[in-house]
Backbone bond lengths (Angstrom), bond angles and torsions (degrees), N, CA, C in turn:
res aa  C-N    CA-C-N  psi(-1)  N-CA   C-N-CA  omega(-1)  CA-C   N-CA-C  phi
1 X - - - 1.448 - - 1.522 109.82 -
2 X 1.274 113.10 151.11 1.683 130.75 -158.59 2.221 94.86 -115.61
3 X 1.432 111.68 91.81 0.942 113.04 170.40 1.466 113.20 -70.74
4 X 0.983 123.10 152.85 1.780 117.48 157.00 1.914 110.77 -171.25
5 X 1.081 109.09 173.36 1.259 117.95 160.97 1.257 137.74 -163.83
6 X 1.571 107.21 140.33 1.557 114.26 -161.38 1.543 109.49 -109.79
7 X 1.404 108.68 171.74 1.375 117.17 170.18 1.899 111.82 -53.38
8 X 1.530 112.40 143.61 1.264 78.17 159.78 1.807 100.24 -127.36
9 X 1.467 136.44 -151.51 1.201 141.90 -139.81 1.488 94.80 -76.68
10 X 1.368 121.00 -40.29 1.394 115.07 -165.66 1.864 98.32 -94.06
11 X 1.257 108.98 24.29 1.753 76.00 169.40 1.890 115.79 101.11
12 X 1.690 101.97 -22.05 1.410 108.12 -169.27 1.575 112.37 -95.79
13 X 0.893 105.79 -140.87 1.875 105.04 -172.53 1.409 92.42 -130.70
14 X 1.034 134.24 162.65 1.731 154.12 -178.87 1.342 116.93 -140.96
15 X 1.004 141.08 91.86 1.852 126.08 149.89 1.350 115.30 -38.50
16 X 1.651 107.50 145.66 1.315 99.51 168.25 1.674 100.75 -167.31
17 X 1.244 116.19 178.84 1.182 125.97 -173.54 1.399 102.17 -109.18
18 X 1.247 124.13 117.82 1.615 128.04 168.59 1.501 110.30 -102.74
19 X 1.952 90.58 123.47 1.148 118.86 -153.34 1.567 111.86 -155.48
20 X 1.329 119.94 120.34 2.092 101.87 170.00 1.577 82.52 81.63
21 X 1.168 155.24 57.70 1.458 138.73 152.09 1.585 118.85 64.05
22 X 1.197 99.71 4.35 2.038 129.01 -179.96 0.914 126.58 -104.95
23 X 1.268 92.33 -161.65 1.801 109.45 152.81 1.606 124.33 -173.61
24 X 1.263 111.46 133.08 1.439 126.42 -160.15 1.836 90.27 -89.49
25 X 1.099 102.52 118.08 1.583 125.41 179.56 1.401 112.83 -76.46
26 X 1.664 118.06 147.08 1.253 118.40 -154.61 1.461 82.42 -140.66
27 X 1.578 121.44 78.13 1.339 116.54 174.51 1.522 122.06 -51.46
28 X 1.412 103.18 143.12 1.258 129.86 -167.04 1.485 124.65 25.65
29 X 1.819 102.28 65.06 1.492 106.22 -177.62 1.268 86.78 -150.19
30 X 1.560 96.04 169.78 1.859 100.16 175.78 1.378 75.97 -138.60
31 X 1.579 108.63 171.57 1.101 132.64 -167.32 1.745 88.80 -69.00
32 X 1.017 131.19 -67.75 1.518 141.14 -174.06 1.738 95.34 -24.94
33 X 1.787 105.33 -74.25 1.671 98.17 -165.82 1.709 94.42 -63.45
34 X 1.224 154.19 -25.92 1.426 148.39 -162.45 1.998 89.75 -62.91
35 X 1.636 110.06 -63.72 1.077 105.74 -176.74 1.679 121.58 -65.11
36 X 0.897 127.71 -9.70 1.593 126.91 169.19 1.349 88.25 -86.58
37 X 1.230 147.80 -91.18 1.483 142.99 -137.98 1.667 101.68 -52.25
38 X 1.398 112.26 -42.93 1.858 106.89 177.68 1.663 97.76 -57.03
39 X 1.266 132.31 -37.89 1.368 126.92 -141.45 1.492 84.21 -81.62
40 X 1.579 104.27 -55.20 1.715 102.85 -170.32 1.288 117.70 -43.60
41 X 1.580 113.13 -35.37 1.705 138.19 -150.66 1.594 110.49 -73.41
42 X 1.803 90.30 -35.65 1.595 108.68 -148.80 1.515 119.46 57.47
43 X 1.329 122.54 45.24 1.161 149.10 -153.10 1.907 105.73 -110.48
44 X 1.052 127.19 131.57 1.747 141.08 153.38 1.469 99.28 -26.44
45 X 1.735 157.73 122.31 1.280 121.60 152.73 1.316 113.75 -70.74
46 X 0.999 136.51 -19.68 1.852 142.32 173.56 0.884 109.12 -57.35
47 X 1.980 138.27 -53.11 0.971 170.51 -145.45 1.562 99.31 -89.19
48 X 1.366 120.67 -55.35 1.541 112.17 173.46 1.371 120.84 -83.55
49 X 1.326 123.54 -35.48 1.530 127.98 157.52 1.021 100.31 -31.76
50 X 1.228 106.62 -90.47 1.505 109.92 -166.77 1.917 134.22 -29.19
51 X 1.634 103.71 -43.72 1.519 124.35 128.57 1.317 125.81 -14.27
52 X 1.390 116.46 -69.41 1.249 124.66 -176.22 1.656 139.96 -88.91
53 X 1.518 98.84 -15.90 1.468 108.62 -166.67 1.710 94.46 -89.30
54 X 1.394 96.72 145.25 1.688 110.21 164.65 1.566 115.30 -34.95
55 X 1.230 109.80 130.95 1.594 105.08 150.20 1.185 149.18 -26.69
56 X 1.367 102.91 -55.09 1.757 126.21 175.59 1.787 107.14 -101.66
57 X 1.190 98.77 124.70 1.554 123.40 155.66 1.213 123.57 -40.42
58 X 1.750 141.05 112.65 1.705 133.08 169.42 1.161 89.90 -105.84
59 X 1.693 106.30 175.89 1.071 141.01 174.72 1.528 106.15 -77.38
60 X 1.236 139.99 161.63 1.329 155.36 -179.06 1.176 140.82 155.54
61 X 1.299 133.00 -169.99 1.861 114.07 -163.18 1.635 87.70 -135.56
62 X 1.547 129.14 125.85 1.422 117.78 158.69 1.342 117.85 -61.86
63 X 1.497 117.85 146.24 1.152 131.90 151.22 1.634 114.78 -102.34
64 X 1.710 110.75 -143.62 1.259 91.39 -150.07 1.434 98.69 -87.02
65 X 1.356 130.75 153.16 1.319 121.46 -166.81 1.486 136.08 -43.75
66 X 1.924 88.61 -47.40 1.825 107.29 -175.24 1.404 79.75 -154.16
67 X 2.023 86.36 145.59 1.674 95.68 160.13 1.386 114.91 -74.79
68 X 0.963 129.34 169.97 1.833 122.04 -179.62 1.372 88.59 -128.23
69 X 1.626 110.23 129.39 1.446 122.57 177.07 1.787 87.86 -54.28
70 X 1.758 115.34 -53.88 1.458 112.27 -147.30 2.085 84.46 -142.50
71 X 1.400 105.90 148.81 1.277 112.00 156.04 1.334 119.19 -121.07
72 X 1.592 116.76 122.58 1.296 108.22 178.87 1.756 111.79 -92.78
73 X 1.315 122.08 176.11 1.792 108.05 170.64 1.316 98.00 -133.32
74 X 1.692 134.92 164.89 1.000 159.12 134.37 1.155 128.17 -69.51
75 X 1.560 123.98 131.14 1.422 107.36 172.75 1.671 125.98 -141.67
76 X 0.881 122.57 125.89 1.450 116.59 -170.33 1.463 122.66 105.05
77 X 1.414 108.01 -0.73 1.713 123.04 161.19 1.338 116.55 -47.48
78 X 1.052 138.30 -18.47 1.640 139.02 -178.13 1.497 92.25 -116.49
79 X 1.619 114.60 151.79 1.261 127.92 159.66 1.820 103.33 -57.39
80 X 1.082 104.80 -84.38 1.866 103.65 -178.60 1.179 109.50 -9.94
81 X 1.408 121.36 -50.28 1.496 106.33 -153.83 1.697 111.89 -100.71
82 X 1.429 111.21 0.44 1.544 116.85 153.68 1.329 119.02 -90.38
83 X 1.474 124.23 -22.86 1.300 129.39 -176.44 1.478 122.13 -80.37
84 X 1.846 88.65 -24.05 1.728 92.62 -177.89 1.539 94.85 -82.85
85 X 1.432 129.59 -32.31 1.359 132.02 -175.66 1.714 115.84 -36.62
86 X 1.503 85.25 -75.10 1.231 103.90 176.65 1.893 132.15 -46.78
87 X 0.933 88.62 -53.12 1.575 119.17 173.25 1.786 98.74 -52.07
88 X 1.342 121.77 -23.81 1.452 119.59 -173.69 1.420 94.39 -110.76
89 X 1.174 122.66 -6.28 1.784 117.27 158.24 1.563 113.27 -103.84
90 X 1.432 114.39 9.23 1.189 97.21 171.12 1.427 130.86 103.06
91 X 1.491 107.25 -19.48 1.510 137.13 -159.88 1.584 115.74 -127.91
92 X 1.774 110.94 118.59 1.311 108.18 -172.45 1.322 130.47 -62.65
93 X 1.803 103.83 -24.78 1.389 118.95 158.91 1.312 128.39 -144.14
94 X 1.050 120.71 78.31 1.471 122.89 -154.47 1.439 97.81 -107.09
95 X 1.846 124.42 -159.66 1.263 102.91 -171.03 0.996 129.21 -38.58
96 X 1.598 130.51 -60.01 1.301 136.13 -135.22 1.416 102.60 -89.79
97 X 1.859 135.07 -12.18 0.750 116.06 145.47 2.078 138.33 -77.64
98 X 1.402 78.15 -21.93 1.818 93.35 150.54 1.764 116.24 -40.79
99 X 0.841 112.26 -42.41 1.495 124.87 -160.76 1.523 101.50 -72.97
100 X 1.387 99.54 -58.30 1.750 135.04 -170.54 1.788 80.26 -44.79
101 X 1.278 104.16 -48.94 1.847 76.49 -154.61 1.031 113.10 -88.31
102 X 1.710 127.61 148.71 1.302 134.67 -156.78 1.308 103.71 -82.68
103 X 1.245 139.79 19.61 1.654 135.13 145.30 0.973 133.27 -58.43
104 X 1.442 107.41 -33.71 1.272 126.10 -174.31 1.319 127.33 -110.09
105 X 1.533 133.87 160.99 1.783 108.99 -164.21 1.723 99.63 -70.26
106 X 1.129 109.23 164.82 1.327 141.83 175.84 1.721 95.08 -77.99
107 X 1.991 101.45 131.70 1.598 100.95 168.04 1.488 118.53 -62.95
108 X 1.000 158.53 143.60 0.928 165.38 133.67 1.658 126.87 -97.60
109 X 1.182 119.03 123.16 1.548 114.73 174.01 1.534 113.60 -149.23
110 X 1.352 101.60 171.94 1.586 119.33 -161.56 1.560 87.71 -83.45
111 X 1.385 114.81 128.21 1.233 129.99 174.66 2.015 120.76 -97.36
112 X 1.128 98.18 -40.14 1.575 113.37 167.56 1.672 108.84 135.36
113 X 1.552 115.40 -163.88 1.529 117.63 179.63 0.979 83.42 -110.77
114 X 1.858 84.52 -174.59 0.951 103.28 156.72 1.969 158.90 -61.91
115 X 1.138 91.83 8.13 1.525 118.41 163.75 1.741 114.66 -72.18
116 X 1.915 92.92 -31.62 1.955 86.38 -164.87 1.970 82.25 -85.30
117 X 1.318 144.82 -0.01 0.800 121.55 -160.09 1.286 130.04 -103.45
118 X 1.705 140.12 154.90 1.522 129.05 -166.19 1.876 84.37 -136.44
119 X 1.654 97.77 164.30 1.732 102.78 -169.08 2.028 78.52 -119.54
120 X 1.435 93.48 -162.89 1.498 103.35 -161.51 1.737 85.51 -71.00
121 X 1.784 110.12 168.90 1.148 113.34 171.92 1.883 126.27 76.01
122 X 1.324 104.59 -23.97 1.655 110.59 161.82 1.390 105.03 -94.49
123 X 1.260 112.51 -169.58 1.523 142.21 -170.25 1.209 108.86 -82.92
124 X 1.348 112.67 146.71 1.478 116.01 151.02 1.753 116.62 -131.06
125 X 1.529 100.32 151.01 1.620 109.58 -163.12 1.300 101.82 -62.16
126 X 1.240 109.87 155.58 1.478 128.99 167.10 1.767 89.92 -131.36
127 X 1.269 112.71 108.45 1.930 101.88 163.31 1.308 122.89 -38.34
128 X 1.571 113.61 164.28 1.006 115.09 178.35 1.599 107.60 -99.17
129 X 1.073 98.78 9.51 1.897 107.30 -172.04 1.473 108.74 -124.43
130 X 1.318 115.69 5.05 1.414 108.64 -170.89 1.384 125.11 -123.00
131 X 1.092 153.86 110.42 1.247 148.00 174.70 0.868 123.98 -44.79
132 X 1.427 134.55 -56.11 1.486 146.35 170.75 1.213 139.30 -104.64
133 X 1.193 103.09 58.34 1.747 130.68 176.75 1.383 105.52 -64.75
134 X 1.599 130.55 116.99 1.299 142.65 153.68 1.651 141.84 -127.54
135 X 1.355 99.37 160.97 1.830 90.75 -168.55 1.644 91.81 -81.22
136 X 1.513 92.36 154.99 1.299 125.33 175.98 1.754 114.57 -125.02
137 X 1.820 107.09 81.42 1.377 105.07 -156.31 1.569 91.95 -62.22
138 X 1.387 131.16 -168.69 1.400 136.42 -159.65 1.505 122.43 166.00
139 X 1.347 124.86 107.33 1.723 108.72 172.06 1.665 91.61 -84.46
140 X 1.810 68.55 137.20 1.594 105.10 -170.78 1.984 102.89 -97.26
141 X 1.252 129.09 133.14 1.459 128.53 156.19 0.905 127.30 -155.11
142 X 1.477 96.46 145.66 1.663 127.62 -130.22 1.712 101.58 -107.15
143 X 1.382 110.62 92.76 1.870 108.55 -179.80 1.450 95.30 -114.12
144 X 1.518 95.87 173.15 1.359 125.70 174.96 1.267 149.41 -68.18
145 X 1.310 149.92 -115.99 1.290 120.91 147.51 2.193 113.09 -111.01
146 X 1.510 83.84 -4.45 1.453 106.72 -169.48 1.588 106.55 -92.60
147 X 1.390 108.33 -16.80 1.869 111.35 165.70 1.614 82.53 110.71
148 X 1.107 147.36 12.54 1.753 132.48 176.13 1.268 101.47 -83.07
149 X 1.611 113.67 138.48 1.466 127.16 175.76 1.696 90.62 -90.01
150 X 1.431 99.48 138.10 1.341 113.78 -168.56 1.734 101.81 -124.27
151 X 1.621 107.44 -17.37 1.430 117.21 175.76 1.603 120.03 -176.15
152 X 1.456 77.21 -169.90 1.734 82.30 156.22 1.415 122.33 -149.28
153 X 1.146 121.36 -165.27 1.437 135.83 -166.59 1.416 113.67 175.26
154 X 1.417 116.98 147.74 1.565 138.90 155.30 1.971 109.43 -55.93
155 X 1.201 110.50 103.89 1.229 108.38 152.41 1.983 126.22 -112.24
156 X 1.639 99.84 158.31 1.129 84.32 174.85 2.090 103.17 -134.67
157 X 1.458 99.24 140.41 1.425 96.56 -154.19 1.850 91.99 -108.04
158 X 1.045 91.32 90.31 1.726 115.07 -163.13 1.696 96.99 -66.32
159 X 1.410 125.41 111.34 1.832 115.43 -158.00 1.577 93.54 -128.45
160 X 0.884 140.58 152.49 1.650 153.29 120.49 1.359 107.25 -31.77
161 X 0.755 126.19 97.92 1.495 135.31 176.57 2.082 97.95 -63.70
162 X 1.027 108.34 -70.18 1.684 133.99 -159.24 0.955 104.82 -54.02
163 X 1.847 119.44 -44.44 1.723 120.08 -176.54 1.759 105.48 -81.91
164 X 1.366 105.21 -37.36 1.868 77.68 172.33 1.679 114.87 -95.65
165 X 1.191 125.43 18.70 1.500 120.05 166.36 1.974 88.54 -90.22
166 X 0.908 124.95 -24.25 1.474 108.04 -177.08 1.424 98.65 -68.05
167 X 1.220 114.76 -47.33 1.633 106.26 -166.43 1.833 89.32 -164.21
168 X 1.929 97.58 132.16 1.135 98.78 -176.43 1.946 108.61 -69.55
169 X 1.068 121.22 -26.22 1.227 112.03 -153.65 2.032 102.39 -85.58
170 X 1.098 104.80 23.67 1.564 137.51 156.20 1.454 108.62 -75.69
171 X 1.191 137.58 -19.26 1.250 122.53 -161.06 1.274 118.60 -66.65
172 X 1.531 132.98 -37.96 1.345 130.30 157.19 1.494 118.85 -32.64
173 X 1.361 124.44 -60.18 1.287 129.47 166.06 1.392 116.19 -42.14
174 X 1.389 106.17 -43.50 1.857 104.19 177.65 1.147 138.20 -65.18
175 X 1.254 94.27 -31.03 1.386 130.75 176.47 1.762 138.47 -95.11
176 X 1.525 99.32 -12.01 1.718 93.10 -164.03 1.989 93.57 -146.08
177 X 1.367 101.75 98.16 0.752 82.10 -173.38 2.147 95.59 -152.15
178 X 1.444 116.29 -161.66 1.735 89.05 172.36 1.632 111.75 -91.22
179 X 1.262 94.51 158.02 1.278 117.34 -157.22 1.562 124.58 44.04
180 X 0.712 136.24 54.09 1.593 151.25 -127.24 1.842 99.39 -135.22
181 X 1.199 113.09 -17.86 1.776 114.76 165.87 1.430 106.91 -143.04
182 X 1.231 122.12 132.78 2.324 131.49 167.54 1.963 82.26 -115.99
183 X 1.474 74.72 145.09 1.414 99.24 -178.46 1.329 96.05 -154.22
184 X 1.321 112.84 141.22 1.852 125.18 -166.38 1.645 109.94 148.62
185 X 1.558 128.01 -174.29 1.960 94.25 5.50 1.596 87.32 -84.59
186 X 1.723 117.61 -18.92 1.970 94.77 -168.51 1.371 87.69 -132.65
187 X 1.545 103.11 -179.78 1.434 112.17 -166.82 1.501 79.99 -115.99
188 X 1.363 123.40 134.96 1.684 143.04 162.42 1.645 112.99 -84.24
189 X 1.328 104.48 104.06 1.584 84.99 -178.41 1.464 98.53 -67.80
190 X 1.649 84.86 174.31 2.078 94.43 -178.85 1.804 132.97 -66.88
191 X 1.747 90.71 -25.06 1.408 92.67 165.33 1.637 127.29 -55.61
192 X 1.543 107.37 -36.72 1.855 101.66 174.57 1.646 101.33 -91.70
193 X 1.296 136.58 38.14 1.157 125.52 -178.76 1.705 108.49 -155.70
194 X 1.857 126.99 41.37 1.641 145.70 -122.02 1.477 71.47 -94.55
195 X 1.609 136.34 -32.02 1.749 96.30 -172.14 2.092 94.41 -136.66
196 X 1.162 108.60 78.86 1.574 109.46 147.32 1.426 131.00 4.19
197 X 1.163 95.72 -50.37 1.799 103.71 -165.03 1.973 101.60 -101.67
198 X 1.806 103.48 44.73 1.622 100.47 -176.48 1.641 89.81 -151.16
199 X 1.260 123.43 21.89 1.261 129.62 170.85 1.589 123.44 -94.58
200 X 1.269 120.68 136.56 1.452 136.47 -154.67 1.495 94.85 -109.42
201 X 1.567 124.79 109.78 1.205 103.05 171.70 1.428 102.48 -114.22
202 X 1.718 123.04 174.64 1.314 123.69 163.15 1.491 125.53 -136.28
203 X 1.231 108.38 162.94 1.982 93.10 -175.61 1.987 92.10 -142.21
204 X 1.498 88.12 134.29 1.088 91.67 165.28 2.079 123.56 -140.19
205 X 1.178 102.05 171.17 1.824 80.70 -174.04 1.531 94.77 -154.78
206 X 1.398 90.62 125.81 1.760 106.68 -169.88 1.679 109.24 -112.80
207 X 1.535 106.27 126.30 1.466 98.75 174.51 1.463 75.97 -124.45
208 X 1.553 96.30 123.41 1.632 112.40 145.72 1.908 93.02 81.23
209 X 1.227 92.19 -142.10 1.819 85.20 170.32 1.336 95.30 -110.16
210 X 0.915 143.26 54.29 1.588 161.71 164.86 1.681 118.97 -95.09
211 X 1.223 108.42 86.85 1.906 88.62 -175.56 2.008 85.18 -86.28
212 X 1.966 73.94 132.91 2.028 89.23 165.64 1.022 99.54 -106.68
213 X 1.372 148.30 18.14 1.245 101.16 177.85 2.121 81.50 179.14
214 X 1.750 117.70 126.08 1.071 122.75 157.66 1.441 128.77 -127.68
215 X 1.619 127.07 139.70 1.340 111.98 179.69 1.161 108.55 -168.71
216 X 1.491 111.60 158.01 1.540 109.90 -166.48 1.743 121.23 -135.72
217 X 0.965 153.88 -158.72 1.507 142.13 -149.07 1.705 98.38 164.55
218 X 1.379 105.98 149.02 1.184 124.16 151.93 1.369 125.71 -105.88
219 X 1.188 143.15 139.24 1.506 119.25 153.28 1.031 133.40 -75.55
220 X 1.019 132.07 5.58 1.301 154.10 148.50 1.524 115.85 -45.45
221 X 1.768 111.64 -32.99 1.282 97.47 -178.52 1.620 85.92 -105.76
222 X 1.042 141.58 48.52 2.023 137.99 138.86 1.221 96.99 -51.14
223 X 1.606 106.61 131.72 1.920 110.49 166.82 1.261 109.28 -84.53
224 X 1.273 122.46 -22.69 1.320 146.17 -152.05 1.431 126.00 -103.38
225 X 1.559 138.20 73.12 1.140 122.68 171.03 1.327 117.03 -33.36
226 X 1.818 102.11 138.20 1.321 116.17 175.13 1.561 111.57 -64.67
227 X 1.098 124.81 -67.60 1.884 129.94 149.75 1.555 104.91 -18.83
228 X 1.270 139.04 -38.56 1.339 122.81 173.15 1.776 123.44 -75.00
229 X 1.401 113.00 -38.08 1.247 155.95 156.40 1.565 78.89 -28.08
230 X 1.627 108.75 -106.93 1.645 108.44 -162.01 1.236 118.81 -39.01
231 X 1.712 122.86 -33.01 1.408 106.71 -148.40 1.692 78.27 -94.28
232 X 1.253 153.05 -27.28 0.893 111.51 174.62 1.620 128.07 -73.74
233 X 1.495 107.90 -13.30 2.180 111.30 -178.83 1.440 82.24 -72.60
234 X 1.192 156.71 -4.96 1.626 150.02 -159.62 1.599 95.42 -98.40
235 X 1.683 118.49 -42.68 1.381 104.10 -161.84 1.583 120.10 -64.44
236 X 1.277 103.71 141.21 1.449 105.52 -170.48 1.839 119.10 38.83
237 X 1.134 113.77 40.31 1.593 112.61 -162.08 1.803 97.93 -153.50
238 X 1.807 127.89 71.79 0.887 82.48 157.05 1.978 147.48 -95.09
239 X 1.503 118.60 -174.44 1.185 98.05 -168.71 1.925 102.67 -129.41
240 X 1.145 111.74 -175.31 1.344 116.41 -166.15 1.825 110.78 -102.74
241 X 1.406 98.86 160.04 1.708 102.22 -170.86 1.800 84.13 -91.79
242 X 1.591 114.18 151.62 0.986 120.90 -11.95 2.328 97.37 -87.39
243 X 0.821 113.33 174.67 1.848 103.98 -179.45 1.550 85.68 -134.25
244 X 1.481 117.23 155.90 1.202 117.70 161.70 1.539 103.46 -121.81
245 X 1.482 135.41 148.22 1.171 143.88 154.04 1.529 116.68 -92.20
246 X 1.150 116.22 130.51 1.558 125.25 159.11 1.407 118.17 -117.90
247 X 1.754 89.14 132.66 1.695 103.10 -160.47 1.349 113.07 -104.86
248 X 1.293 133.29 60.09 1.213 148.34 149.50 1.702 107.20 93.85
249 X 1.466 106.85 166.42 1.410 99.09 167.57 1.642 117.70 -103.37
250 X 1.149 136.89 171.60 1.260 133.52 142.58 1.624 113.57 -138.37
251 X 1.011 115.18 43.07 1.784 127.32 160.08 1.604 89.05 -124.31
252 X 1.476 127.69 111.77 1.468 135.21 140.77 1.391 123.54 -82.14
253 X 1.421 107.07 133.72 1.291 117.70 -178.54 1.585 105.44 -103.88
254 X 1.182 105.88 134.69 1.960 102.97 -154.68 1.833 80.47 -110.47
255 X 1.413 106.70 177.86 1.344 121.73 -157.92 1.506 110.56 -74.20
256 X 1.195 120.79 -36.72 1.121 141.17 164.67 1.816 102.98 -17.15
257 X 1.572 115.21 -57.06 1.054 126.13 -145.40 1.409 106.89 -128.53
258 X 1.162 102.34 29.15 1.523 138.84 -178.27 1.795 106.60 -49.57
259 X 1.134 123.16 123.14 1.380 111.32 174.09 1.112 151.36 -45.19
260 X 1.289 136.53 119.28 1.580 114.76 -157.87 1.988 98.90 -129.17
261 X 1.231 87.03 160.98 1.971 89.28 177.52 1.569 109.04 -55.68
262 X 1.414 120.38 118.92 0.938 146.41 140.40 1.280 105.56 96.21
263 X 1.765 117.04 43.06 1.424 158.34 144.04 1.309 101.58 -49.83
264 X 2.081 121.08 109.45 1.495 96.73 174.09 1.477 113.43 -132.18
265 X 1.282 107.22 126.30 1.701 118.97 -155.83 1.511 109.23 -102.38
266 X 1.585 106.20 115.61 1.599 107.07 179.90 1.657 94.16 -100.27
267 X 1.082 104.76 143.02 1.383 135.24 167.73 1.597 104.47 -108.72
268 X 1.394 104.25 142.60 1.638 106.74 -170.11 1.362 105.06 -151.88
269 X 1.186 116.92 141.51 1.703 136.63 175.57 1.723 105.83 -154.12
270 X 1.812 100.19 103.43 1.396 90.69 -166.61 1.805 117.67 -65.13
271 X 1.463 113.23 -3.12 1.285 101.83 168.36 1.445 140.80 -82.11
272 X 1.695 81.63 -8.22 1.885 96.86 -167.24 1.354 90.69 -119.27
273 X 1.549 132.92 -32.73 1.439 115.72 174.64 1.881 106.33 131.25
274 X 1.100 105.07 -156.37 1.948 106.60 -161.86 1.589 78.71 -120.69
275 X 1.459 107.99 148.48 1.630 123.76 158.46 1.389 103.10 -133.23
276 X 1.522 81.35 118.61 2.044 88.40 -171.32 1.528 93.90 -111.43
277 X 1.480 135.13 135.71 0.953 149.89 146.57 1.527 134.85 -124.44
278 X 1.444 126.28 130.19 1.390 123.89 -155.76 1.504 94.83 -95.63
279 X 1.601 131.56 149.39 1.189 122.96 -158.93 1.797 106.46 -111.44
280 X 1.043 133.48 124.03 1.997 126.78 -169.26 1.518 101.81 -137.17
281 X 1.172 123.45 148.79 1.408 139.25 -167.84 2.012 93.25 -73.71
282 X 1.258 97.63 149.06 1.314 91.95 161.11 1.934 113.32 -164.83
C-alpha cells in the first residue's frame, strides 16, 4: 500500500491511500495520527487505512508523506561513502572507514524534526555558509516508537559537504539545518516492499538542461541491517511515533557537482516513486 498525504480544501493535511491515479481520503487523519492509533490499537497500518479511506479516488498533489516526530541518519553503510570520506583526509582507513565496518557500532546521528523537513516538490537548503552542499539520496524507514518498520520512503540527507571535511566534529552544522531533509513522494508499507536490500535507486541533478551530476546504488550493497540500525538508535534512547530512519547513502556527489540555486535533484526507487526537489540558499 501507497501511503501519502495531500493538501485538502481548507488548507490542512489529509492522509490518504494512493490508488486509481488518486487518492482515497482518510478523513481527518494524517498519516502521523493513522500511525499512533495502529500502535495504540496493535492494529495492521494497511489493514486500518484501508478500513478507513473513502471508496472513490480524487484528484490531488502529494506532499510530504509523514511528519516525523524525529529523524535519525546513518552514516557510512555503503563502501563509497566511507571511502570517499577518508580518501579526503588522506587516509586509506581512517575513521569513517572504522565505522563502515560492521564490528564496530554503526554512525548514527540526530537528523532534525519535523520543522527541518520538505516533501516532494519544495526546496531543499543549500547553507548560507557552505560551498558544497549535496544530496545524500537514502532509503528512508519509517517505525514506531517500539522500533517496528511500518514502511518506507525516499529520503534525501541534504549535508554540507565543506563544513564537516573542515572538521568532523562540525557534523551537526552539516547536517541539521532548514530544509536540510525531503522525504516523499509516498510511504510503501513493508508488505509491498518483503526484501529491502533488492532496491535500485538513482540520483540525478539538473541545472538548466544540463545534467551535473548521475548515479546509482543498490541496496543490496547496505553493510548494515536495517533491524541492526534501530536496535541500536533504541539503546538507552527512547524515540517517538511516527520517527523515520535514513540508512545512509552510497551514490556520492563529489564537489564538482556541488549544489547550486535552483539545482533540481530527483531521487528514484521505482517501487516507492521519484523525489524531486529544487535546491535555494537559505
Amino acid at each position: 500500500m501507497k501511503l501519502a498525504q495531500i493538501r485538502n480544501a481548507a488548507g490542512g493535511v489529509t492522509a490518504a491511500i494512493a490508488a486509481d491515479g488518486g487518492y482515497r481520503l482518510i478523513g481527518g487523519e494524517t498519516i502521523a495520527s493513522l500511525i499512533l492509533e495502529a500502535e495504540q490499537q496493535d492494529r495492521d497500518l494497511a489493514e486500518m487505512a484501508d478500513e478507513m479511506a473513502a471508496s472513490e479516488a480524487v484528484n490531488g498533489e502529494a506532499i510530504i508523506p509523514v511528519n516525523p516526530a524525529e529523524v535519525w541518519a546513518c552514516g557510512c553503510t555503503y563502501a563509497p561513502s566511507a571511502q570517499f570520506r577518508d580518501a579526503e583526509l588522506g587516509t586509506r582507513e581512517g575513521m569513517y572507514g572504522y565505522v563502515h565496518n560492521p564490528k564496530h557500532r554503526p554512525e548514527i546521528f540526530f537528523k532534525g524534526t519535523d520543522r527541518h523537513c520538505v516533501g516532494p516538490g519544495e526546496d531543499i537548503g543549500i547553507r548560507s555558509d557552505s560551498k558544497f552542499t549535496a544530496p545524500e539520496p537514502e532509503l528512508g524507514v519509517v517505525i514506531n516508537s517500539k522500533g517496528k518498520v511500518l514502511g518506507y520512503t525516499l529520503g534525501n540527507d541534504v549535508s554540507a559537504w565543506d563544513i564537516e571535511r573542515e572538521n568532523a566534529l562540525y557534523l551537526p552544522q552539516s547536517k541539521v539545518y532548514k530544509a536540510c531533509c525531503a522525504l516523499g513522494p509516498v510511504m510503501v508499507t513493508r508488505d509491498e516492499i518483503p526484501d529491502p536490500y533488492k532496491l535500485e535507486m538513482t540520483c540525478t541533478i539538473q541545472r538548466g538542461k544540463k545534467k551535473t551530476f548521475e548515479g546509482a546504488v543498490s541496496t543490496q550493497k547496505l553493510r548494515r541491517k536495517i533491524e541492526e540500525l534501530v536496535k541500536y538508535l533504541l539503546r538507552s534512547n527512547p524515540i517517538p511515533s511516527p520517527t523515520v530512519v535514513l540508512t545512509g547513502t552510497g551514490i556520492i556527489v563529489t564537489e564538482k557537482a556541488a549544489l547550486k540555486p535552483g539545482d533540481v535533484v530527483t531521487i528514484e526507487i521505482p517501487q516507492i516513486g521519484k523525489l524531486v526537489n529544487k535546491a535555494a540558499k537559505v
